[in-house]
C-alpha positions in Angstrom: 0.9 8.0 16.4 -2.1 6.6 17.1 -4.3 7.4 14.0 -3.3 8.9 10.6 -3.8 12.5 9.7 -7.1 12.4 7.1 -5.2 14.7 4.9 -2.7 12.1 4.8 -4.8 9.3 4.4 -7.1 10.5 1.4 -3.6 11.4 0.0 -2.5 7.6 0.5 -5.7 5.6 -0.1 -5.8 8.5 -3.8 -2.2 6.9 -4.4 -2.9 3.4 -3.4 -6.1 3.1 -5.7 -4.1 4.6 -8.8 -1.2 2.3 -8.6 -3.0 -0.6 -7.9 -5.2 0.2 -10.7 -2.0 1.1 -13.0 -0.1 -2.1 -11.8 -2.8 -4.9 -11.3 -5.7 -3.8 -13.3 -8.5 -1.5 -12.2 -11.1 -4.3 -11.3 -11.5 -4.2 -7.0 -8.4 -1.5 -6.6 -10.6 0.5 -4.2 -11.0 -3.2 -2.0 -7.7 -3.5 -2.1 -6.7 -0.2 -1.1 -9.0 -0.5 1.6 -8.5 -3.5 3.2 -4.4 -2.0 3.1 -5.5 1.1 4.8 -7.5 -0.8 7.4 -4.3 -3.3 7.9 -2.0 0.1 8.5 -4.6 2.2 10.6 -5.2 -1.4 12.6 -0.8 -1.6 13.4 -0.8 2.0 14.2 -3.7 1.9 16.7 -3.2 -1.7 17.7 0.0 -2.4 16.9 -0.6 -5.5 15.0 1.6 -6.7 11.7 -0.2 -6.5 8.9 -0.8 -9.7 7.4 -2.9 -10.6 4.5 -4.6 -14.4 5.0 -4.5 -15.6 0.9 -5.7 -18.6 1.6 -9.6 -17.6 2.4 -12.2 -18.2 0.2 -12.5 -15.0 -1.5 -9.7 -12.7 -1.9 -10.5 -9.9 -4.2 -10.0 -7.2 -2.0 -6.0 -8.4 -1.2 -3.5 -6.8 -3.8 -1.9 -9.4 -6.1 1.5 -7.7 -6.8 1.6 -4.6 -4.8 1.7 -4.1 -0.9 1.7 -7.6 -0.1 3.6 -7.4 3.2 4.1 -5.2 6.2 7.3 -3.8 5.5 6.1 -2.8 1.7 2.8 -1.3 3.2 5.0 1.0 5.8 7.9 1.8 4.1 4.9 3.5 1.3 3.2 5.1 4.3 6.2 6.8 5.2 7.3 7.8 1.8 3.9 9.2 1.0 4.0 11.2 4.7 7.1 12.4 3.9 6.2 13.5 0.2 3.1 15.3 2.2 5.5 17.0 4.4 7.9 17.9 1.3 10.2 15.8 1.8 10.5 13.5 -1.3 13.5 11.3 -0.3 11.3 8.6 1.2 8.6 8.4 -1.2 11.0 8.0 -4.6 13.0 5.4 -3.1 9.7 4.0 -1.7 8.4 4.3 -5.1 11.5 3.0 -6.8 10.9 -0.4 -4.7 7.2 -0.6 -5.8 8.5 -0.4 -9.6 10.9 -2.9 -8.9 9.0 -5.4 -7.2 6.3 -4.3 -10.3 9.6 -5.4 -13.1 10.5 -8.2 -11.3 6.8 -10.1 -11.2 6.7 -9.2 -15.2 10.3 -11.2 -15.8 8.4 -13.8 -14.0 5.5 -13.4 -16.2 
């Protein structure tokens, strides 16, 4: 697939902002939901990993908690395509991971 269906993506980036908003604070969720919908759009046309460089000077608009590797970013695309498509298997153990990895950086907090 060589670009995302825009139904699919408003539906994703909608999700993206709320959780990051719900799980890291709402300050710069729409930056980081778009710099993760440029990363996935960028490995689906150009098949590059997405990879987030936190070591630049400014990185507001790369999430803190949520979506912070490849794998995460995917496996949430293809829950959320699935959820679009009815299928919900996908998406709740997509979302299952995200509250997980969401429990596991507030015991470390």
């Amino acid at each position: 697939m060589l670009f995302l269906s825009l139904k699919i993506q408003n539906l994703l980036n909608a999700i993206l902002k709320k959780m990051i908003e719900t799980f890291e604070d709402w300050p710069c969720c729409a930056d980081k939901s778009r710099t993760i919908m440029k990363g996935l759009l960028n490995y689906y046309k150009n098949n590059e990993e997405i990879i987030f460089d936190y070591k630049q000077q400014y990185t507001y608009h790369l999430p803190k908690i949520l979506f912070k590797t490849h794998d995460q970013i995917i496996e949430f695309y293809e829950g959320v395509k699935g959820l679009y498509y009815g299928s919900l298997e996908k998406y709740l153990q997509a979302f299952v991971n995200v509250k997980n990895i969401v429990n596991e950086f507030d015991h470390l907090n």
